[in-house]
C-alpha positions in Angstrom: -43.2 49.0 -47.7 -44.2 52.5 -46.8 -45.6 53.2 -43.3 -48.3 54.8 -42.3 -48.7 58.2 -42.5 -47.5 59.7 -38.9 -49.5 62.5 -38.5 -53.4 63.5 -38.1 -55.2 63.9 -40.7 -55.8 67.9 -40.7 -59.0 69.7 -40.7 -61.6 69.3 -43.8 -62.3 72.8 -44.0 -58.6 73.4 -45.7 -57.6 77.1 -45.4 -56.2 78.1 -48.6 -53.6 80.3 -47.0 -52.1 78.0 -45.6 -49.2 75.6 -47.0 -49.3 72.3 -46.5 -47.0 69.0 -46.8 -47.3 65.5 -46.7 -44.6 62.4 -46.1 -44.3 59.0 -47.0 -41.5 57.1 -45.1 -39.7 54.0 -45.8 -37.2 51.7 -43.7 -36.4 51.5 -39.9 -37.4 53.7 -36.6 -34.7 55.3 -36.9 -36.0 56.6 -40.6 -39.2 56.9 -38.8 -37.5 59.4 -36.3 -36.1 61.4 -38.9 -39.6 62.3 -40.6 -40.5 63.4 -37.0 -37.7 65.7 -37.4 -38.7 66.7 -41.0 -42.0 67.8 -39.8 -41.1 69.5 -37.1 -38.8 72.0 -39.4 -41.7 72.2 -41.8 -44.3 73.2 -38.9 -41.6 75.9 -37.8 -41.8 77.7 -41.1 -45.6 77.5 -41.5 -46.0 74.2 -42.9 -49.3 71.7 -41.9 -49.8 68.0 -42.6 -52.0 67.1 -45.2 -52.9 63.3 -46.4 -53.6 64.2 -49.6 -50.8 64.5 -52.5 -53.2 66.6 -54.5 -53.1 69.5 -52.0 -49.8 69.5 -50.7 -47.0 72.3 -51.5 -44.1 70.1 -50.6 -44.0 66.5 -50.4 -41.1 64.2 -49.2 -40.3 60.7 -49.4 -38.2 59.7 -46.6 -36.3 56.8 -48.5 -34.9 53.1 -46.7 -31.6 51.4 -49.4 -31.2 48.5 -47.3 -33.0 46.1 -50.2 -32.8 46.5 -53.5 -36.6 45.5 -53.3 -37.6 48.3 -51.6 -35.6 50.9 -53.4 -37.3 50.0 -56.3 -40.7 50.4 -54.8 -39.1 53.5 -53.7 -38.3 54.8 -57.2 -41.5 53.4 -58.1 -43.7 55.9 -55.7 -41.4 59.1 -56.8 -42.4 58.4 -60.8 -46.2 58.0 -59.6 -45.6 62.0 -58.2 -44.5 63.1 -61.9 -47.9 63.6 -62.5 -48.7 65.9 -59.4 -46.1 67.8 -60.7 -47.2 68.4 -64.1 -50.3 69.5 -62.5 -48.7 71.8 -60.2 -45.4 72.9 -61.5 -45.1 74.8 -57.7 -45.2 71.5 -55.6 -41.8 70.9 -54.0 -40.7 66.9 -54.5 -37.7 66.1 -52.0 -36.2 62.7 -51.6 -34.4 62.2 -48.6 -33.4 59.2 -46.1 -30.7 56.6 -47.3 -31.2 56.5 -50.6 -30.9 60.0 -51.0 -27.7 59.6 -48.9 -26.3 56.7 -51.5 -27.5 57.6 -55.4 -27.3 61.8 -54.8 -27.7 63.4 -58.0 -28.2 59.9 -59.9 -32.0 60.7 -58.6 -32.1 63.8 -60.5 -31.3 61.9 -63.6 -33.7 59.3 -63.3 -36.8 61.8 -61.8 -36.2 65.5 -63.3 -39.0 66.0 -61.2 -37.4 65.9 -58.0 -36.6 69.4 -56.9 -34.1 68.4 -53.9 -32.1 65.6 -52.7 -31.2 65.7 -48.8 -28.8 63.0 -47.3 -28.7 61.6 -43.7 -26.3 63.8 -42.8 -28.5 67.1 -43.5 -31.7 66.6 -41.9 -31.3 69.8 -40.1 -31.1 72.0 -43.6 -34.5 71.1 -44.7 -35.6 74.6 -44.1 -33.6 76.3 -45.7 -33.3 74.0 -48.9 -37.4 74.9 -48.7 -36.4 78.4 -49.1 -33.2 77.9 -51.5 -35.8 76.1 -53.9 -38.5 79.1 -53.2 -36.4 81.6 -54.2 -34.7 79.9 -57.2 -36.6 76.9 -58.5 -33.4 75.1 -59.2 -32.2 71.7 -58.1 -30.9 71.6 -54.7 -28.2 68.6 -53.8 -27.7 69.2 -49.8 -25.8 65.8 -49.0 -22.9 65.5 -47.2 -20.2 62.3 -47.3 -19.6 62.3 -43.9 -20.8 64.2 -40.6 -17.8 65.7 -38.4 -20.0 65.9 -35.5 -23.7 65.7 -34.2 -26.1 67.7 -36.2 -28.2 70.3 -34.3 -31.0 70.2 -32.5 -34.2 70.6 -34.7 -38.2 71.1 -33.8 -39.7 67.4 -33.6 -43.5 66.6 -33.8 -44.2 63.5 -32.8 -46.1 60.6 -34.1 -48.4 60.1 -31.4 -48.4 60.8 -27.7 -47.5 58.2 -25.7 -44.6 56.8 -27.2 -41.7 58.5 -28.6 -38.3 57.7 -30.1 -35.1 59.2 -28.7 -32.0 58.7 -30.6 -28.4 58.1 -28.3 -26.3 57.8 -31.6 -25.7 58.2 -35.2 -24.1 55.5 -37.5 -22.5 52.5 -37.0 -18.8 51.2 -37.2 -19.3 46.7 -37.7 -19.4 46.7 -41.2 -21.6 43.5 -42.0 -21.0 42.5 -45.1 -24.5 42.5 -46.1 -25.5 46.0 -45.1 -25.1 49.1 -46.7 -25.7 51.3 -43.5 -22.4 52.1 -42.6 -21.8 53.6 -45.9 -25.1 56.0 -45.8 -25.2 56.7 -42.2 -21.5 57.3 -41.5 -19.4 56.5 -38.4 -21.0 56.3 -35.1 -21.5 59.2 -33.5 -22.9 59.5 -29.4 -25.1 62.3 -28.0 -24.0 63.6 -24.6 -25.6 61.8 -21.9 -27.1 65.0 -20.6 -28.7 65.8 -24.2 -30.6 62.6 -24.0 -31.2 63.0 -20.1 -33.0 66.3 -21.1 -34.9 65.3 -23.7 -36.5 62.4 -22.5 -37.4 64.4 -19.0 -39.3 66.3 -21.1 -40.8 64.1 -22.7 -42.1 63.0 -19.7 -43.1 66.2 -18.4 -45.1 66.5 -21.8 -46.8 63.1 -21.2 -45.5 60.3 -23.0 -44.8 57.4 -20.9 -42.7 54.9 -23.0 -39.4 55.9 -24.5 -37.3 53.8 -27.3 -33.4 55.1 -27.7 -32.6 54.7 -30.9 -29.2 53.6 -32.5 -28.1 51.9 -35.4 -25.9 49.5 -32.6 -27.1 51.2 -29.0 -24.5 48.7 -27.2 -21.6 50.8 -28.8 -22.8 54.4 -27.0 -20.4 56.1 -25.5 -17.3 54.5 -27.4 -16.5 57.3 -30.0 -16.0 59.6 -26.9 -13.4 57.9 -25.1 -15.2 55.3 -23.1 -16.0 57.5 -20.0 -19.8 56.8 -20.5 -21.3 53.2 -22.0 -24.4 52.1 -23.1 -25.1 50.7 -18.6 -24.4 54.2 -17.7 -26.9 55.7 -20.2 -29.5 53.3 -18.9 -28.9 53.6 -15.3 -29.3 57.1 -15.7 -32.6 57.2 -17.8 -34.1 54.9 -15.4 -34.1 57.5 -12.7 -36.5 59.8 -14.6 -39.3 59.3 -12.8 -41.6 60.9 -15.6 -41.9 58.1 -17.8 -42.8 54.4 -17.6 -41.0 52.7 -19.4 -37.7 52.6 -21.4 -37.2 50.4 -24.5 -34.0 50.8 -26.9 -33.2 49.1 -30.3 -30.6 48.0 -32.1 -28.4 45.8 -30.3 -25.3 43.7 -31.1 -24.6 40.5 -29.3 -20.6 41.5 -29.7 -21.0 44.6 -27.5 -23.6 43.0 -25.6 -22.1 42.4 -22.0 -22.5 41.1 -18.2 -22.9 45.1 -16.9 -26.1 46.1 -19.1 -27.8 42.7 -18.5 -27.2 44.0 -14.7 -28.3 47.2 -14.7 -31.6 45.9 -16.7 -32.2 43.2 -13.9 -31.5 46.3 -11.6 -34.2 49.0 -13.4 -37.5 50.0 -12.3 -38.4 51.2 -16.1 -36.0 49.6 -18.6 -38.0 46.9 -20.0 -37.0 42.7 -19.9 -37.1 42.5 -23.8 -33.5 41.9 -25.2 -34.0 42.3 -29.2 -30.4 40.3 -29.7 -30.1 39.6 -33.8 -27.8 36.4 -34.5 -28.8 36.0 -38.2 -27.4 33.0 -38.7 -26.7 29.4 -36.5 -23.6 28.9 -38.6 -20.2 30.6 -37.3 -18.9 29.9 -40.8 -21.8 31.9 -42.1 -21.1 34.5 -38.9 -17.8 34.8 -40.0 -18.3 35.5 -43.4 -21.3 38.1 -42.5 -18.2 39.7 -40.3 -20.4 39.7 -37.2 -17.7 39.2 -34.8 -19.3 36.5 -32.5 -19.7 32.5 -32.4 -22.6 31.0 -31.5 -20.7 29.3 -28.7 -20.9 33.2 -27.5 -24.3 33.9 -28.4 -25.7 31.0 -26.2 -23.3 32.1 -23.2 -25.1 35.7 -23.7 -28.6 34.0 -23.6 -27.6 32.0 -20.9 -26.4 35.3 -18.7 -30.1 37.1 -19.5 -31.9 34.2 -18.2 -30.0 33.5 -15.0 -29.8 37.1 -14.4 -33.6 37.9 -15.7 -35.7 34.5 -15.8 -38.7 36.5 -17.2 -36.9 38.4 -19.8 -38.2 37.5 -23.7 -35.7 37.4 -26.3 -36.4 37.9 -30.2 -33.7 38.0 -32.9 -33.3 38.5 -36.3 -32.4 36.1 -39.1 -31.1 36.1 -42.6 -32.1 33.2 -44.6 -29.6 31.7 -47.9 -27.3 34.2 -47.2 -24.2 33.3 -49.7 -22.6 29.6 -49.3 -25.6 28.5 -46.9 -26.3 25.1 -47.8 -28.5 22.2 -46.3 -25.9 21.8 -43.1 -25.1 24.8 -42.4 -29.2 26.0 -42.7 -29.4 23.1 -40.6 -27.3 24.9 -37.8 -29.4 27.8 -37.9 -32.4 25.5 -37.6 -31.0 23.8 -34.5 -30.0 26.6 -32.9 -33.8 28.0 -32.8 -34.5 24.8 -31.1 -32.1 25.4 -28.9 -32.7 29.3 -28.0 -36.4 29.0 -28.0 -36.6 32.7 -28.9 -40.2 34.0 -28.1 -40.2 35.8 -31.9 -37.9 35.6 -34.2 -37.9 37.9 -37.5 -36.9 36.6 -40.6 -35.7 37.9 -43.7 -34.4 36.1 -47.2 -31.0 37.6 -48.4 -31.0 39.9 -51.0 -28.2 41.5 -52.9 -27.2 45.2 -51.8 -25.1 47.1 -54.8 -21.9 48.0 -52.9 -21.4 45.5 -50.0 -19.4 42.4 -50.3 -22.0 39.9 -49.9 -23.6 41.1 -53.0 -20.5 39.5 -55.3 -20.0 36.7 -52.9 -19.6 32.9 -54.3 -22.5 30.2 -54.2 -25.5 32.4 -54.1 -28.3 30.6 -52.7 -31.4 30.1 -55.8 -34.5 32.2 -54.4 -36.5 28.6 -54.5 -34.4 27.2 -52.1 -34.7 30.7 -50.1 -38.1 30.7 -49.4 -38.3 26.8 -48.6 -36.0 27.6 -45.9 -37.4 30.4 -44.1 -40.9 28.5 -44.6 -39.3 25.8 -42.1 -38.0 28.3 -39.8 -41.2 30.1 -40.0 -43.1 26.9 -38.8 -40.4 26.1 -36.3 -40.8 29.4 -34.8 -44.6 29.9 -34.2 -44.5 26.0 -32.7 -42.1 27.6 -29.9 -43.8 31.0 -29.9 -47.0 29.5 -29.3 -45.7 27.1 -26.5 -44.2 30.3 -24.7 -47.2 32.3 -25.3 -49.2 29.5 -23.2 -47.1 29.7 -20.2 -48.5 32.8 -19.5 -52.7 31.8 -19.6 -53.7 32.5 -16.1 -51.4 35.1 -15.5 -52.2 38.8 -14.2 -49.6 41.1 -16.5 -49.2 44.1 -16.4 -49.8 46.3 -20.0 -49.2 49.8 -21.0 -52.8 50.7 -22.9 -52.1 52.2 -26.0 -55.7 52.7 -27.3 -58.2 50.9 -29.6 -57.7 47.8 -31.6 -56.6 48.7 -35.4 -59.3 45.8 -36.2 -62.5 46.3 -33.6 -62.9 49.4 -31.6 -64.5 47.0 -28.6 -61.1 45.6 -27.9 -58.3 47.6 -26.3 -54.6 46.8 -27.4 -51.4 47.5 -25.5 -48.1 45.7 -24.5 -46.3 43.8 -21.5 -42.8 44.8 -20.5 -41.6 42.1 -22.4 -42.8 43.5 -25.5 -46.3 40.8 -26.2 -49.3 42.3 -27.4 -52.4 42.1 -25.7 -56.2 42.7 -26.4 -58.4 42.4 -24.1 -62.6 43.7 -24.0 -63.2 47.9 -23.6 -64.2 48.0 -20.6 -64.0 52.1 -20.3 -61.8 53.0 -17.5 -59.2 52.2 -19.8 -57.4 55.3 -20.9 -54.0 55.2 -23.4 -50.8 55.7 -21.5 -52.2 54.3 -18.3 -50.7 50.9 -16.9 -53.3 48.2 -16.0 -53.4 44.5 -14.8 -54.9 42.0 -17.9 -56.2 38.6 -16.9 -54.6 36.7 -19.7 -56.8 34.1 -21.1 -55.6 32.6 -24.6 -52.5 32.8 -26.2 -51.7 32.9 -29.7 -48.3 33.1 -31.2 -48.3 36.8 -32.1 -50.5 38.1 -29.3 -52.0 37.9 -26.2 -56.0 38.3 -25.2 -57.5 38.2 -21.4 -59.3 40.4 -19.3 -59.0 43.8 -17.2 -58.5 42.3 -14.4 -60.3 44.0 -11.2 
């Protein structure tokens, strides 16, 4: 599903001088980041948002491969633009992200309408594809296989002002054998600590107050360069910028999970108590065939560290439901281990097929049926121990980072604890986005939290 739209919505009094763009974006923050980095390129050159196709001089499609589901939808959206462009034979069509990175020039074939393809790799050549197409009105292909190195620094506008992604690293190295990212993102690949040390002190200087690094497996930072720096040192140092508020960082792997980050986390002033640890399954004979390179035996130690080191951290995970060979045991496992964890969110996905990984071809697929009934129970099983988490903390003072109006009533205020729960509460006024303030929490439900300023 696309997201939202990232940037304001420009004047109404349109200037017809001036070019303007548009985006859609598909997939993960880290595809989220990338249109940041899209839009900055296009602002450089004399580009302005726009919201509406009809007006725009380029639009891009920032595209997400990691289900064939959503690459369909994908494909869908880019022949819905055929007609913009036989309206306007000057618009500029670009399909980038991972499924640009993956299909190529197979996208040229299927939507002649497309003027340029730009891989993962390439971000940083969107400007001058612009110009390339500009001059000559031909196809442009700007992917690369594989990135030898970091890509340069490129002009970022951000998609609001109080939070920001950073990226630490590019790629990733485990394999799963249900994902494709390895094969679209390429190896992994670590900024210098002092690159990210920069960027997020000025980010701070410029305001924002909550900063996410960004990696495809965060835990693995600092490994492709000999070792000298890990993932601890990064936060240890990031915590010392005394600009910001807080620091948050996704994705993690329980393999490269270990004893020294859980430390330095129990240690920090800023980096947040949420530990967003993705298991996927209860089974270590579905672990091992997902090629995740733990046991659960070493998942539970891991969860058993965090909460003797940090007995208010919260813990979410991820899960894949009917992956291949998963039958009524071994879904069972997966079951029992929830019971076990008592995650305070877990997010859950059914498996589906990815053209070019090994789990695609694998034996005793699991009927789609038998899918959903399953992730139904865990679903149920879930919110029960979600909920009874959530009520531990009525009558408690937390503290939230405001982030501004509720999306559904503009007399509520939403924002978020440390440990990552969101929280509405009534305007009171004083209230101001980016500020940190002490809620009165009053109910709990199993995705949220609602209370009071408290005085």
């Amino acid at each position: 599903m696309a997201k939202p739209d990232i940037f304001k919505i420009y004047n109404e009094e349109k200037n017809s001088d001036i070019k303007y763009f548009t985006t859609f974006t598909y997939g993960c923050q880290m595809n989220e980041h990338d249109t940041e980095r899209l839009a900055g390129q296009l602002k450089r050159v004399g580009y302005e948002y726009c919201d509406q196709l009809d007006l725009a001089n380029v639009i891009l499609i920032n595209t997400c491969c990691v289900r064939e589901s959503a690459e369909k939808k994908i494909y869908g959206k880019i022949g819905e633009l055929k007609r913009i462009k036989v309206a306007n034979p000057n618009v500029i069509i670009g399909i980038t992200g991972c499924m640009a990175q993956k299909d190529k020039e197979k996208i040229f074939k299927k939507a002649p309408h497309v003027d340029f393809v730009l891989g993962t790799h390439n971000i940083h050549e969107l400007s001058d594809v612009i110009t390339e197409i500009t001059n000559s009105r031909e196809h442009v292909l700007a992917v690369w296989d594989q990135a030898e190195r970091l890509a340069p620094d490129v002009p970022t506008v951000r998609k609001g002002d109080i939070s920001a992604w950073v990226p630490i690293m590019y790629g990733c190295n485990n394999f799963c054998t249900y994902c494709i990212v390895p094969y679209v993102r390429g190896r992994e690949r670590s900024r210098t600590l002092s690159d990210i040390v920069q960027e997020i002190t000025q980010l701070g200087q410029d305001g924002f107050k909550e900063i996410t690094l960004l990696g495809q497996n965060v835990n693995s930072y600092g490994k492709d360069s000999g070792g000298q720096l890990d993932f601890a040192d990064l936060l240890q140092a990031v915590d010392k910028i005394e600009s910001i508020e807080r620091v948050r960082y996704m994705t993690s792997h329980p393999r490269d999970m270990n004893e020294k980050v859980i430390n330095v986390i129990g240690e920090s002033k800023r980096v947040c108590e949420h530990f967003h640890l993705p298991i996927q399954s209860g089974s270590d004979e579905l672990l091992k065939r997902m090629n995740r390179g733990y046991t659960t035996d070493y998942y539970l130690k891991l969860v058993e560290k965090i909460r003797s080191n940090i007995p208010n951290a919260s813990i979410t995970t991820d899960l894949i439901v009917g992956f291949p060979g998963e039958n009524d045991k071994l879904f069972q496992e997966t079951l029992e281990l929830i019971k076990l964890v008592k995650f305070d969110a877990a997010y859950t996905f059914l498996f589906s097929k990815r053209s070019g990984t090994p789990a695609a071809t694998m034996p005793d697929q699991v009927e789609l049926a038998i899918k959903k009934e399953r992730l139904q129970k865990i679903m149920d099983e879930q919110n029960e121990i979600s909920l009874t988490i959530n009520k531990k903390l009525e009558a408690k003072q937390l503290e939230v980072l405001v982030e501004g109006s509720s999306k559904n009533d503009v007399n509520k205020m939403m924002g978020r604890t440390r440990t990552n729960k969101i929280v509405l509460w009534d305007k009171v006024g004083t209230e101001q986005p980016g500020k940190l303030v002490t809620i009165d929490i009053q109910k709990a439900q199993t995705w949220l939290l609602k209370g009071q300023l408290f005085a």
